[in-house]
C-alpha positions in Angstrom: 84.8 7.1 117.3 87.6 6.0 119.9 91.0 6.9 118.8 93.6 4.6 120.1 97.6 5.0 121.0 100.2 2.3 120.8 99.9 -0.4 122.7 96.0 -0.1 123.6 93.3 -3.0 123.6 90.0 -2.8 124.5 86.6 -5.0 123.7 84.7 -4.9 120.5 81.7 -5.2 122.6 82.6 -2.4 124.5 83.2 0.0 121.6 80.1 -0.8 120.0 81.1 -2.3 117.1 79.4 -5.0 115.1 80.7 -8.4 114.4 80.2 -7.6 110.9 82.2 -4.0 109.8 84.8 -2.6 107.2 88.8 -2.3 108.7 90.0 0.8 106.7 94.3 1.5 106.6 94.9 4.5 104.9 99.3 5.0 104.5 100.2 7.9 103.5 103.4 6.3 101.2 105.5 9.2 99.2 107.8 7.0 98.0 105.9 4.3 95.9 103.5 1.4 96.5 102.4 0.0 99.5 101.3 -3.6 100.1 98.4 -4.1 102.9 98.0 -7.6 104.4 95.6 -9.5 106.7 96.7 -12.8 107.9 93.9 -14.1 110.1 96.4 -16.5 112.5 95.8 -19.8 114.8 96.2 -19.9 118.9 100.0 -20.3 118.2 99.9 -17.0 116.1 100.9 -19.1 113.1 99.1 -19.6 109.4 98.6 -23.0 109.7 96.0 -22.3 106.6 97.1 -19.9 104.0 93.8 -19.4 102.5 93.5 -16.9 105.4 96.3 -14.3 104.1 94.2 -12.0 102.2 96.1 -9.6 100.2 96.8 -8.5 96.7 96.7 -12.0 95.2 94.4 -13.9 97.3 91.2 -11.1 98.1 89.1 -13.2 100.1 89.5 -16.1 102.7 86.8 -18.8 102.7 83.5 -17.6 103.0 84.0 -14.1 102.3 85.2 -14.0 106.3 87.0 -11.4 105.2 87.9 -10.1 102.0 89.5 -7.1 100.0 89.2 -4.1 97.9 92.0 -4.2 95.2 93.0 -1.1 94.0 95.0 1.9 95.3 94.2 4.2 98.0 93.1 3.2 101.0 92.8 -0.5 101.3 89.6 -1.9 102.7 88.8 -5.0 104.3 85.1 -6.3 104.9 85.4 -8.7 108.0 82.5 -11.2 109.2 84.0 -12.2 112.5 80.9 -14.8 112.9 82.2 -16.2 109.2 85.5 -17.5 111.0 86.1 -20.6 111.8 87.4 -21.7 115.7 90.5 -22.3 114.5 91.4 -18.3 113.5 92.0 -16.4 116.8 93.5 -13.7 115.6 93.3 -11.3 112.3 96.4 -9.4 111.7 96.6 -5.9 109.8 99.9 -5.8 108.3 102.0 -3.0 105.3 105.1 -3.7 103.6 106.9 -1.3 101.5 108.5 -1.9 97.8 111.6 -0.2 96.9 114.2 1.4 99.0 112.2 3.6 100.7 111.7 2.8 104.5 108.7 2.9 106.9 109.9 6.5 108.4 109.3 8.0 105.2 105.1 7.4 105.7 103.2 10.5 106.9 100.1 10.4 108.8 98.1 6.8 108.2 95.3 5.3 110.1 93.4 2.1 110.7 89.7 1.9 111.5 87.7 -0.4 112.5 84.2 0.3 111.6 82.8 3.4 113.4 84.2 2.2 116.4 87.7 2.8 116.7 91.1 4.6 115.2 94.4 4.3 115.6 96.6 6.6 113.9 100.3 6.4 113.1 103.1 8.0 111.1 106.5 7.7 109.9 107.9 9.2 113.0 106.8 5.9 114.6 109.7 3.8 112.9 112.5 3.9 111.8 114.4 1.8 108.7 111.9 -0.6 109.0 110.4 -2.4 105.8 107.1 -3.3 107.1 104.7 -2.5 110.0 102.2 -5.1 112.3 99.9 -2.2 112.4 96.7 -4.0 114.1 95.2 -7.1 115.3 91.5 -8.0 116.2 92.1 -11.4 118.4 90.0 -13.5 120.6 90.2 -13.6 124.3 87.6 -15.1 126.8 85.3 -15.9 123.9 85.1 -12.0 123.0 87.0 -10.3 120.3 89.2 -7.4 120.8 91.3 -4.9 119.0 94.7 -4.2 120.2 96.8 -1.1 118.3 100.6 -2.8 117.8 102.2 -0.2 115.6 105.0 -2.2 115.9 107.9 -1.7 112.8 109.1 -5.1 111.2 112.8 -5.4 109.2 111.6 -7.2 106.6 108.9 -7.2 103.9 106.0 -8.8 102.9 107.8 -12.3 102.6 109.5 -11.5 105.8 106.1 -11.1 107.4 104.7 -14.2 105.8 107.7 -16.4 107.0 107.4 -14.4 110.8 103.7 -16.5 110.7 104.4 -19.5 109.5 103.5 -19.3 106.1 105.9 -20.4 103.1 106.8 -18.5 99.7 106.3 -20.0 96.3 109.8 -20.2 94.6 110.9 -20.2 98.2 113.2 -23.8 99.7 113.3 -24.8 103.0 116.9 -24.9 104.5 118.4 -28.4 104.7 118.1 -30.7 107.5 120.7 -33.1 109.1 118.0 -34.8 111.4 116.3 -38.0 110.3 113.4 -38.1 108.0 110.2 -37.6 109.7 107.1 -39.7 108.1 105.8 -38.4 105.0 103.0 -35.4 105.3 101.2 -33.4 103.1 102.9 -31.1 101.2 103.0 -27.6 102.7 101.2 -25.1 100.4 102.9 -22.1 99.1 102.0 -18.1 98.4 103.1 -16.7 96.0 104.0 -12.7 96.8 105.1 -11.8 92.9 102.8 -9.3 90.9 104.2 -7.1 87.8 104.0 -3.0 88.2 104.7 -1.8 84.7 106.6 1.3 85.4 107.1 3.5 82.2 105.4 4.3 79.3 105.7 1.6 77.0 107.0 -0.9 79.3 105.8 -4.5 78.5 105.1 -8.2 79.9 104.4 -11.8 78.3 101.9 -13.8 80.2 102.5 -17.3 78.6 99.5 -20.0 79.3 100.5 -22.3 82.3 100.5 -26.0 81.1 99.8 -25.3 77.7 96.0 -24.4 79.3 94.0 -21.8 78.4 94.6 -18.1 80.0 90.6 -18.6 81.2 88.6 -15.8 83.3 90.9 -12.6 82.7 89.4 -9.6 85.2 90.6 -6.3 84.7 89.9 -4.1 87.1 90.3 -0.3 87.7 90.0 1.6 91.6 91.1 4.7 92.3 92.0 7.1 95.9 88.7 9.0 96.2 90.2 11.2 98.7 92.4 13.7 96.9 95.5 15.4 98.9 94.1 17.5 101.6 90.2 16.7 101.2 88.6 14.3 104.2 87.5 11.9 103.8 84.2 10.8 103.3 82.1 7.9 104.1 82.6 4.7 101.8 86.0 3.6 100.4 84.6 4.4 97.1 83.0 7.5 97.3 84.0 9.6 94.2 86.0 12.6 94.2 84.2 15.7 94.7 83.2 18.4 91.8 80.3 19.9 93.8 79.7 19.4 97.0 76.8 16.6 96.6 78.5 15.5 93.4 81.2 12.8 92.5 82.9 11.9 89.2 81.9 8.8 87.0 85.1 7.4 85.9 83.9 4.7 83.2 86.3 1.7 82.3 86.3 0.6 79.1 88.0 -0.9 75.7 88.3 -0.9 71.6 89.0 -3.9 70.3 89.7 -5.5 67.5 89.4 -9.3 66.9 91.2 -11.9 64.7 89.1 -11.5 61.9 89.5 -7.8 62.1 86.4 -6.6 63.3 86.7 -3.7 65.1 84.2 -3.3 68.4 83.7 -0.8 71.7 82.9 -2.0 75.2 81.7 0.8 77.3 78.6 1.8 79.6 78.1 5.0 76.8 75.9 3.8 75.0 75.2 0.5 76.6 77.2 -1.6 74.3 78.3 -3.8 77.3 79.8 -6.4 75.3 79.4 -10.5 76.0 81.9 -12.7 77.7 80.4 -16.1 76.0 80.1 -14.6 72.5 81.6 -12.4 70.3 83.2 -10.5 71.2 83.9 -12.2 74.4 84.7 -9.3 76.4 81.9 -7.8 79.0 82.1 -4.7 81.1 80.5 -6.2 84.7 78.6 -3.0 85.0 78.9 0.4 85.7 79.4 2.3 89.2 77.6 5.9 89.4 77.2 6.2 92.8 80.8 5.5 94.2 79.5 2.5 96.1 81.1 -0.3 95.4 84.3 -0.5 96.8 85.9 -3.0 94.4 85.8 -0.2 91.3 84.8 -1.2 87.8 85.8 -4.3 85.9 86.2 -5.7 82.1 86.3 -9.7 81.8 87.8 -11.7 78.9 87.1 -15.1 78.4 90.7 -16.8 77.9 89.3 -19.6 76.9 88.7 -17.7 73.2 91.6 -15.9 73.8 93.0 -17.0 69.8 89.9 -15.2 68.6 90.9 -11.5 69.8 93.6 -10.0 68.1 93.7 -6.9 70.6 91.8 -4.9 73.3 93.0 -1.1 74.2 91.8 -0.5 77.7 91.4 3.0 78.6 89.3 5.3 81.3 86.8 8.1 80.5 85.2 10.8 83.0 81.9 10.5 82.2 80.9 13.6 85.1 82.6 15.4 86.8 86.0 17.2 86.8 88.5 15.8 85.3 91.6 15.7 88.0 93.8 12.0 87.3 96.9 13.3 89.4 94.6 13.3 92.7 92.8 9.7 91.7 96.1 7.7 91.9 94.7 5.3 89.7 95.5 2.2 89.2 94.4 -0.9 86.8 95.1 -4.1 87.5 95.1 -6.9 85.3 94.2 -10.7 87.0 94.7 -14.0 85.7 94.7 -17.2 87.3 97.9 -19.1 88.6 99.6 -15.2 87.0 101.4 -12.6 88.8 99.0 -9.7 88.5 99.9 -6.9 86.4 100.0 -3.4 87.9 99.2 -0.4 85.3 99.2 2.9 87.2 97.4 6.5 85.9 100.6 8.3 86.9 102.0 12.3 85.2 97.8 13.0 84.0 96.3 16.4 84.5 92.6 17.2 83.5 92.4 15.5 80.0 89.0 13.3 80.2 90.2 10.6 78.8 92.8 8.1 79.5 94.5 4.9 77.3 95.6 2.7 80.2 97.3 -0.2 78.5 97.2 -2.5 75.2 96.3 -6.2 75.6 98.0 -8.1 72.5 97.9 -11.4 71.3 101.1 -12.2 70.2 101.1 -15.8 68.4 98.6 -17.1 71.4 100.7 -15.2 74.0 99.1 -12.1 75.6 101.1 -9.1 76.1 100.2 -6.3 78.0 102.1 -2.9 77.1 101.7 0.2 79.6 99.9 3.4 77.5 98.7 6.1 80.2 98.6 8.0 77.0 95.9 11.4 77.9 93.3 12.5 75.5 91.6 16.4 74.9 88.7 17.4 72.7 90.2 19.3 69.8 87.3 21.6 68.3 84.6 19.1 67.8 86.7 16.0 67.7 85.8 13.7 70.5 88.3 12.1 72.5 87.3 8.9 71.7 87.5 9.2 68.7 91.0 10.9 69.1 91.8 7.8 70.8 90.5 5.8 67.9 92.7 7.5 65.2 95.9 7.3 67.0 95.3 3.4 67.5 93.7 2.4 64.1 90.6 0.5 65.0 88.2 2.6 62.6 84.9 2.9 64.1 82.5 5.3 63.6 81.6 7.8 66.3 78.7 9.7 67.3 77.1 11.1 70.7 75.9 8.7 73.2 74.7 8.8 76.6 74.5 6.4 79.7 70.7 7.6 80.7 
């Protein structure tokens, strides 16, 4: 792999790399979370189509051009350059930090671009800066190229989004003492907003928008594979090592209890994977053993029966391998259309197998979501599930089960 300095371009062709490939930007971020961004730009450098911003609220562009791994760690992009249309010349890699920390507090980061080239950076780079044009792959001569900016930016992620042309939901345009131009099409808006629920117990309302049903709910759990001071390893994905040729199965999953009061499990132990069109209308959307897929694990609801589930506890369980949650910087993340995302992080854990991420609630047709991150140990031959179970009330029965 070529490893690139500031301020150095060079030919895709040239390096070898594919028009199809993964765009990896590992920031090392001490001081809270970090929001990645691609904006694939026009000839004037300028979003003149917003469905080409992919980032934590919008994961793929049309055609799956390029799209995005949600989670925490290192984020990943999947890029088609083929998949883009004439009118995107140039895909920007972009982070913005939350917070008052600044860009010279980041250690040692790196983007890649396939197998075919690095560039690393660090917080020695910058200065007070909120946000950093790290990359950009762009098109020249009918050939695409990658050129390493580096290049610290004052603002944040709406500071970055206004920089290309793009406008803010909630955001109004200054006034104007120049004569009205003919009527156009409305200019669409992004919205930037997600909810991190910070402490334990911490809560949010989600009310429906237009007295509409809340629909497809997806929640989704990733995790950093790469603990402090391991390397990394091949695959965004690829679990945390136990034994040298082993990772860990980290299984999402949830009790639940509907309105009726029946009481239910959704795991891959056992099989029981639930069923999104039927009771009880929640479905694990299967289970990853091999650290492959990139995306994590995730747990759909269907909204549209949302008045017929009183409750759903989602919670985490290592399956195999050791159990080590302060190195997996987990993080669940729940998704609901035309919604901020909520932001539920595995944070203060130690080597308990068994985590209770956060409590879905319907509240008089309103779901609430409270933060748990509430750790679970065997005591004697109690299992932790059903630990979990008596602390929460949902009164199932437990025996052993197995995934095989």
């Amino acid at each position: 792999m070529n490893t690139y300095s500031r301020g150095q371009k060079g030919k895709l062709s040239d390096l070898g790399c594919p028009a199809s490939f993964a765009v990896v930007v590992d920031v090392a971020s001490p001081q809270g979370a970090i929001d990645i961004a691609c904006f694939g730009l026009d000839a004037a450098d300028k979003l003149s189509d917003d469905r080409y911003m992919v980032f934590f609220n919008q994961l793929a562009s049309p055609g799956n051009a390029v799209t995005m791994a949600s989670g925490s760690g290192p984020a990943r992009f999947n890029v088609d350059l083929d998949a883009l249309p004439a009118s995107i010349a140039k895909l920007v890699f972009t982070a913005s930090l939350d917070g008052a920390a600044t860009m010279r507090s980041i250690g040692a980061s790196t983007i890649t671009i396939g197998n075919a080239v690095s560039f690393p950076f660090a917080g020695g780079d910058f200065a007070d800066e909120k946000a950093i044009i790290i990359a950009e792959l762009y098109r020249r001569d009918g050939q695409w190229r990658f050129g390493a900016v580096g290049q610290g930016f004052n603002g944040g992620l709406a500071a970055l989004l206004a920089h290309f042309g793009g406008q803010e939901a909630g955001a109004s345009a200054a006034a104007s003492a120049a004569p009205a131009a003919p009527a156009a099409a409305p200019a669409s808006k992004i919205s930037l907003s997600k909810v991190t629920l910070e402490k334990r117990g911490d809560k949010v309302s989600l009310d429906k928008r237009g007295n509409k049903s809340y629909g497809r709910i997806r929640v989704n759990l990733n995790w950093n594979q790469r603990p402090a001071g391991v390397a990394a390893k091949t695959g965004f994905f690829e679990k945390l090592i136990s034994k040298p040729d082993k990772g860990i199965d980290l299984d999402l999953a949830c009790l639940f209890e509907l309105a009726d009061g029946t009481p239910g499990l959704v795991q891959a132990l056992g099989k029981q994977w639930g069923n999104f069109e039927q009771r009880p209308f929640i479905q694990l959307e299967g289970d990853d053993r091999t650290g492959s897929i990139s995306s994590g694990e995730n747990l759909l609801i269907n909204g549209d029966q949302f008045d017929k589930i009183k409750r759903a506890l989602v919670f985490a369980f290592i399956y195999e391998g050791a159990a080590n949650w302060a190195a997996t910087d987990g993080v669940v993340t729940i998704e609901i259309a035309d919604q901020a995302p909520v932001e539920v992080r595995l944070d203060q854990g130690g080597n308990q197998p068994l985590c209770a991420i956060a409590l879905i609630e319907n509240k008089g047709g309103t779901l609430q979501v409270t933060k748990l991150v509430d750790y679970f140990s065997q005591q004697g031959s109690t299992s932790v599930h059903e630990l979990l179970d008596r602390k929460y009330g949902f009164g199932l029965r437990w025996k052993t089960g197995s995934k095989d």
